[in-house]
C-alpha positions in Angstrom: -52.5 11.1 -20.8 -51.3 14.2 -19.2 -54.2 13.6 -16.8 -53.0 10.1 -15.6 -49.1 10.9 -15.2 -50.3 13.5 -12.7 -52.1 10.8 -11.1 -48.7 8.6 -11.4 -47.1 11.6 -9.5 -49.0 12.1 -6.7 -48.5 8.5 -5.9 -51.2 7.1 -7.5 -49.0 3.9 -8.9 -51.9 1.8 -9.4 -54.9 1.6 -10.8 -57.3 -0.1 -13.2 -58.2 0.4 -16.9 -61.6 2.1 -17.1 -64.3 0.0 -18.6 -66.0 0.8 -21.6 -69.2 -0.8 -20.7 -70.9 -3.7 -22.7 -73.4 -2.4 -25.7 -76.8 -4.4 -26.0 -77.3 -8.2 -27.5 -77.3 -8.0 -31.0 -75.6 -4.3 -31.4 -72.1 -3.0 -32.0 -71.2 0.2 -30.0 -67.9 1.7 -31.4 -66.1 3.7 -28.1 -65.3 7.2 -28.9 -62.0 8.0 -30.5 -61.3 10.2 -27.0 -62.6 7.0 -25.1 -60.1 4.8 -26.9 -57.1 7.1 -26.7 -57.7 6.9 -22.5 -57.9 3.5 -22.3 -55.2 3.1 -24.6 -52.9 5.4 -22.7 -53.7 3.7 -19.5 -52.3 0.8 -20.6 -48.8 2.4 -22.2 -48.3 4.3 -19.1 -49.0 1.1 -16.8 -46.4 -1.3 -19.0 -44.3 1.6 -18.3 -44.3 1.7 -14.8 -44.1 -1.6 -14.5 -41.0 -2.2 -17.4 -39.3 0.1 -15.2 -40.2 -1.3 -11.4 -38.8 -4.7 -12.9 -36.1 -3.0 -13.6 -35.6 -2.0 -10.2 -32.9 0.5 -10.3 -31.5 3.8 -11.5 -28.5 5.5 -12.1 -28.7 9.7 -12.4 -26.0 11.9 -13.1 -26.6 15.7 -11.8 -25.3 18.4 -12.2 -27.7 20.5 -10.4 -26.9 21.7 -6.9 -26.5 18.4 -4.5 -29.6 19.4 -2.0 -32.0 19.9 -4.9 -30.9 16.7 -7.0 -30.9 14.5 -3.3 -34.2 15.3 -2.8 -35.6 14.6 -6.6 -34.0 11.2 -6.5 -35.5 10.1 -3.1 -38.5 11.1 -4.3 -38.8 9.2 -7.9 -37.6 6.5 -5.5 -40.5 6.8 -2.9 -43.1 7.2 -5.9 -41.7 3.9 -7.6 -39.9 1.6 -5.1 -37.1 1.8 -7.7 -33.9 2.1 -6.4 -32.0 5.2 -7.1 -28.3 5.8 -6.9 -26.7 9.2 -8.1 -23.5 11.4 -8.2 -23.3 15.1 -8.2 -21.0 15.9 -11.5 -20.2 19.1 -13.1 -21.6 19.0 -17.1 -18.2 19.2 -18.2 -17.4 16.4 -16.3 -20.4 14.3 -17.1 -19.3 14.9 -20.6 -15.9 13.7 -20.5 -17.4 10.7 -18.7 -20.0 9.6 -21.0 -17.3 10.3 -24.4 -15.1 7.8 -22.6 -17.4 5.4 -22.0 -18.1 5.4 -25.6 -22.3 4.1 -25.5 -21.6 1.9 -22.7 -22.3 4.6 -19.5 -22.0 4.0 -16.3 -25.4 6.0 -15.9 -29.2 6.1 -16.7 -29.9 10.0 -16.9 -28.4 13.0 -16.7 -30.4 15.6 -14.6 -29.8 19.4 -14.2 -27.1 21.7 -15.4 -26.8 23.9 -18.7 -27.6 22.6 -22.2 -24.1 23.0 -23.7 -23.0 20.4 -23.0 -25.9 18.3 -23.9 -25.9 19.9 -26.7 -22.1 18.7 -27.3 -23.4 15.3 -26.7 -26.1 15.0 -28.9 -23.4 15.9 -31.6 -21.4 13.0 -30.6 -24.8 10.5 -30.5 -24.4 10.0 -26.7 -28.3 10.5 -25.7 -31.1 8.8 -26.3 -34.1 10.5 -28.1 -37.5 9.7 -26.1 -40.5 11.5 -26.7 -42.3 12.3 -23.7 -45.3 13.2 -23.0 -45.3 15.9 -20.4 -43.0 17.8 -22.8 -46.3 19.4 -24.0 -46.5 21.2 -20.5 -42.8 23.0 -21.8 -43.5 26.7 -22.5 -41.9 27.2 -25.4 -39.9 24.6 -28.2 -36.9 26.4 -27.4 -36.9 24.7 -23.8 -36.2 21.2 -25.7 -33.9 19.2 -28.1 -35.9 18.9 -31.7 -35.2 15.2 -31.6 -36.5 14.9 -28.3 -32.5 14.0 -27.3 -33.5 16.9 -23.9 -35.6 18.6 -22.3 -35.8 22.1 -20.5 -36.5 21.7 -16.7 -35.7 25.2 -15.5 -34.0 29.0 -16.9 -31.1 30.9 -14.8 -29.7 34.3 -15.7 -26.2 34.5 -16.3 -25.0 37.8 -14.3 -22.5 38.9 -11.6 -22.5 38.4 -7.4 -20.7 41.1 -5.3 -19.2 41.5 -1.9 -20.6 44.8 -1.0 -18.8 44.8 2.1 -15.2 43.8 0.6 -15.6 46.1 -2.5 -16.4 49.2 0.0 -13.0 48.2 2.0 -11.3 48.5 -1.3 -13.2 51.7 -2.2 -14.5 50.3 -5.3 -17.8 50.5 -7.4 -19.3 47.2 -8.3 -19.4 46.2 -12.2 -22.8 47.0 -14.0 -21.6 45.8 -17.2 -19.2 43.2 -19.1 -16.8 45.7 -20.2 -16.3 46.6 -16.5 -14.8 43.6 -15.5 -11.8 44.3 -17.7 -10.8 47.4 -15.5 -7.2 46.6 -14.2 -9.0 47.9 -10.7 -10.4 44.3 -10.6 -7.3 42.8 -11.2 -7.2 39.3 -8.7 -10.9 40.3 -7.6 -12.9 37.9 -10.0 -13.8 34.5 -10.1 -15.4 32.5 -13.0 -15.7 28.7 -13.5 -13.7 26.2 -15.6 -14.4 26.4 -18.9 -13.4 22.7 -19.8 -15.2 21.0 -16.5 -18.4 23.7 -15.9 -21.4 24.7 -18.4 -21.7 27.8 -16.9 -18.3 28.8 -18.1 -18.8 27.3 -21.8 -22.0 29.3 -21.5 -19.9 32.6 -20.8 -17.6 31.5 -23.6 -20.5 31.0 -25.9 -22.2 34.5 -24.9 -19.3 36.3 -24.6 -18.5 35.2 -29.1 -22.3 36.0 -29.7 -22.3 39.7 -28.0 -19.3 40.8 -29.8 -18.4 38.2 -32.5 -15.8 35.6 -32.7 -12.4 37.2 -32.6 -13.8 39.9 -30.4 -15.3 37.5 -28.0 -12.2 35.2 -27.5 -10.2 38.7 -27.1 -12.7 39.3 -24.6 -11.6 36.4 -22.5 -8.2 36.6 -22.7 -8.3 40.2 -21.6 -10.4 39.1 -18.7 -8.3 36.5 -17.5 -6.3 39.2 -16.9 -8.2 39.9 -14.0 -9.5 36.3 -12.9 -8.3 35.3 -9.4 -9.6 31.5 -9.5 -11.5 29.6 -12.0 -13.5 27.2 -10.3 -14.7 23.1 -11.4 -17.9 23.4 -11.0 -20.2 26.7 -12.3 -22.0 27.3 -8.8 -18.3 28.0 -6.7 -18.1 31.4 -7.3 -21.2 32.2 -6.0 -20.6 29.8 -2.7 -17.0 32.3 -1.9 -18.8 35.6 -2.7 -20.5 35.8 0.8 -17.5 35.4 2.8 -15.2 37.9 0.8 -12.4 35.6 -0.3 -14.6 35.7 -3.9 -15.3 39.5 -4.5 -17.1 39.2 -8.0 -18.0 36.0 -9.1 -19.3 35.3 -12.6 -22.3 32.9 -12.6 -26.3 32.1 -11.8 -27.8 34.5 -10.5 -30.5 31.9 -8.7 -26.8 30.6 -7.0 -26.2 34.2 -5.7 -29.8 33.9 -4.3 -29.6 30.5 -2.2 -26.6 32.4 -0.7 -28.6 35.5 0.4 -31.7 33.5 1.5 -30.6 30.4 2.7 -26.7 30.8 4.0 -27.8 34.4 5.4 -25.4 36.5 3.5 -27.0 39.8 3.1 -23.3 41.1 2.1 -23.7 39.8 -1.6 -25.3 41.6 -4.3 -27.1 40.6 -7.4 -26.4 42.4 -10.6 -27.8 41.8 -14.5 -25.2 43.5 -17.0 -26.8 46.8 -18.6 -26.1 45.7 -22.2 -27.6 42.3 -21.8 -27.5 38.9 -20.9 -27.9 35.3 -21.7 -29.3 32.5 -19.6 -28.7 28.3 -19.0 -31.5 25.6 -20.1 -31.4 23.2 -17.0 -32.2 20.2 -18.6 -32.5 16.1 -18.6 -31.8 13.4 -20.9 -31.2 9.5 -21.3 -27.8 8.6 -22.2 -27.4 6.3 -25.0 -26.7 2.6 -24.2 -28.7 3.2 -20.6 -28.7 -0.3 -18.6 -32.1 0.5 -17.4 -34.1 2.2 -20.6 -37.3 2.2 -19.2 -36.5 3.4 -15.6 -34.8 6.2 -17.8 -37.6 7.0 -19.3 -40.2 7.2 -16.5 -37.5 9.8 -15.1 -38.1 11.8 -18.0 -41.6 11.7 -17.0 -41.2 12.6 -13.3 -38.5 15.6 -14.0 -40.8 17.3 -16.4 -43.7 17.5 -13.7 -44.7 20.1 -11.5 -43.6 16.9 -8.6 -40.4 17.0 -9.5 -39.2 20.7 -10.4 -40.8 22.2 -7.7 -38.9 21.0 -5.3 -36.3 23.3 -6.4 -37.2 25.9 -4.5 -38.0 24.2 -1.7 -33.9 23.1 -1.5 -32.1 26.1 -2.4 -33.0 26.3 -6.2 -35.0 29.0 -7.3 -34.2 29.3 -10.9 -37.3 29.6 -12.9 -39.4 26.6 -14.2 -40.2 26.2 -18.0 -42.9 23.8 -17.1 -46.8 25.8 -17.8 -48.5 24.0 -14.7 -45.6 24.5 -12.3 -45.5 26.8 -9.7 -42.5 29.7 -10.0 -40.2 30.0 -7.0 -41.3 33.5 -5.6 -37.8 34.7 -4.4 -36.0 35.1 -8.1 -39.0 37.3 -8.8 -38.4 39.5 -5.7 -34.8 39.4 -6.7 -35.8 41.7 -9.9 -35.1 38.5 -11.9 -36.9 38.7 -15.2 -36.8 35.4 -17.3 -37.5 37.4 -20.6 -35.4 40.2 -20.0 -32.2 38.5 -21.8 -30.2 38.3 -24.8 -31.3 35.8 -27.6 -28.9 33.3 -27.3 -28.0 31.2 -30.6 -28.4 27.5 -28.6 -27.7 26.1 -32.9 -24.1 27.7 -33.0 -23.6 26.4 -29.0 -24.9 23.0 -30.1 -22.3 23.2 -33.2 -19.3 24.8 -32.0 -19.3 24.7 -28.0 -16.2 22.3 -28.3 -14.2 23.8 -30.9 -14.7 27.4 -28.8 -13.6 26.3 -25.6 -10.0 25.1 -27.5 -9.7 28.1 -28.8 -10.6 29.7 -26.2 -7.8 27.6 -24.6 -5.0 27.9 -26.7 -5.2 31.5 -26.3 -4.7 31.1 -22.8 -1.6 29.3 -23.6 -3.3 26.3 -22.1 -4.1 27.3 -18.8 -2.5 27.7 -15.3 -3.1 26.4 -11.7 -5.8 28.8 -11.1 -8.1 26.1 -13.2 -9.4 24.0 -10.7 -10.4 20.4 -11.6 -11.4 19.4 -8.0 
């Protein structure tokens, strides 16, 4: 099976069933068990392609960076000849989207972007389980939904980007830790994202209750807020200010801060990984319940777990690493010093349980929020 989707992948969108061969008058040759599971397998994955190709279209919703979801939809799309359409979302807003449509979405899939809010929607019953084959290429169980409502497609390290050049005007060290960002010297210097339209922030939120405990961790917040010039919609717009000073720490991906060193040229930002620990995002994909075009949605589920699909992170300004075992790492978050182990363990059961009910509370005591929470 896994042997034939690569085969689907590379472009390979047709071929035959292979022949068992005919046994001699008068005898009964029973195929071998692996012989039968081949044969039977060609023929699933065949109806497949072709349940969705009769389909003819897809919707995706991603909430991955625009350049790397653009290129995986035009891709499925030249593989297939099925027509793609999709629209670059923040989770939080994918979210909202799908609740409101209330198992009637106006989407296929969901592709890219942390799994808490996934997570949130497999509470609510708004994805579709599927069990897919190239999930046995995932590295770990951890890097999918037990139901098979997700699956992991890549891992980013939650950490801080700096303005070396703006933080030297201001004669300033750069943070190393957590606790340093709550130094009234960094008061209007800091950006973070949303927490009601970005993953990343509910991921801070999350992190931030699991490192010191609940009360301690909301506190947390609040006291940083103190500090926070902006919080941005989407997770990845701290990172995209950082480089041209009028962000001076931003709180986010570290793989964000590296598409701005290595592909936008600016050599002004450093990365840094807080000394007492870290935690770190699940990209991931799923089928939204109620999907108009099931088996499309499906066959996407196929494509983004392959080495076809995730690898062409990296090659359009991605480099967060891949969970996938047969996929090829993106070399630049290793030169980095990016370590995909080197992180906190990170409770995804009390995320999956109490992301929403956090993110109120974290909310309330805020007093609701200001004008510094962007929505656009």
């Amino acid at each position: 099976m896994k042997k034939l989707f690569n085969l689907l992948l590379t472009g390979t969108l047709a071929f035959s069933l292979v022949a068992c061969g005919s046994a001699p008058t008068g005898t009964t040759t029973e195929p071998k068990e692996e012989e039968k599971t081949e044969e039977t397998t060609t023929s699933e994955e065949n109806d497949l392609v072709a349940a969705a190709k009769a389909e003819g279209e897809l919707i995706v919703y991603g909430s991955c960076e625009e350049e790397y979801l653009s290129a995986a939809t035009q891709h499925f799309e030249e593989l297939y000849g099925i027509k793609v359409q999709y629209q670059r979302l923040s989770t939080g807003e994918v979210k909202t989207k799908i609740e409101e449509e209330a198992g009637n979405p106006s989407a296929d899939v969901w592709f890219g972007g942390t799994t808490d809010p996934y997570n949130e929607a497999v509470v609510a019953g708004l994805l579709e389980p599927y069990q897919a084959e190239n999930a046995s290429h995932l590295i770990g169980d951890m890097y999918k939904d037990a139901n098979g409502n997700w699956y992991g497609i890549y891992k980013g390290i939650l950490g801080f980007m700096v303005n070396k050049d703006e933080l030297a005007r201001l004669g300033l060290d750069a943070p190393q830790d957590w606790a340093d960002l709550l130094d009234p010297k960094y008061q209007g210097l800091i950006w973070l994202s949303n927490y009601n339209t970005a993953g990343t922030a509910k991921l801070v939120v999350n992190t931030m209750i699991q490192k010191y405990g609940h009360d301690e961790g909301i506190q947390y917040l609040v006291d940083l807020d103190k500090n926070i010039q902006v919080y941005t919609k989407s997770g990845s717009g701290p990172s995209k200010n950082v480089g041209t000073g009028e962000c001076v720490i931003g709180i986010g991906f570290l793989h964000d801060g590296i598409t701005q060193i290595a592909d936008n040229g600016y050599e002004n930002i450093e990365l840094i990984i807080p000394s007492s620990g870290t935690s770190f995002e699940i990209g991931a994909t799923a089928i939204f319940k109620g999907a108009k075009h099931p088996n499309a949605a499906k066959l996407w589920i196929e494509y983004a777990l392959s080495p076809e699909c995730v690898e062409l992170g990296a090659k359009n300004g991605s480099y967060q690493f891949l969970v996938l075992d047969n996929a090829k790492q993106p070399e630049l978050a290793a030169q980095f010093g990016l370590d995909p182990d080197n992180v906190m363990k990170y409770d995804f059961e009390d995320a999956k349980n109490n992301t929403s009910k956090y993110i109120e509370e974290v909310m309330e005591a805020l007093g609701g929020g200001d004008d510094r929470f962007q929505t656009e």
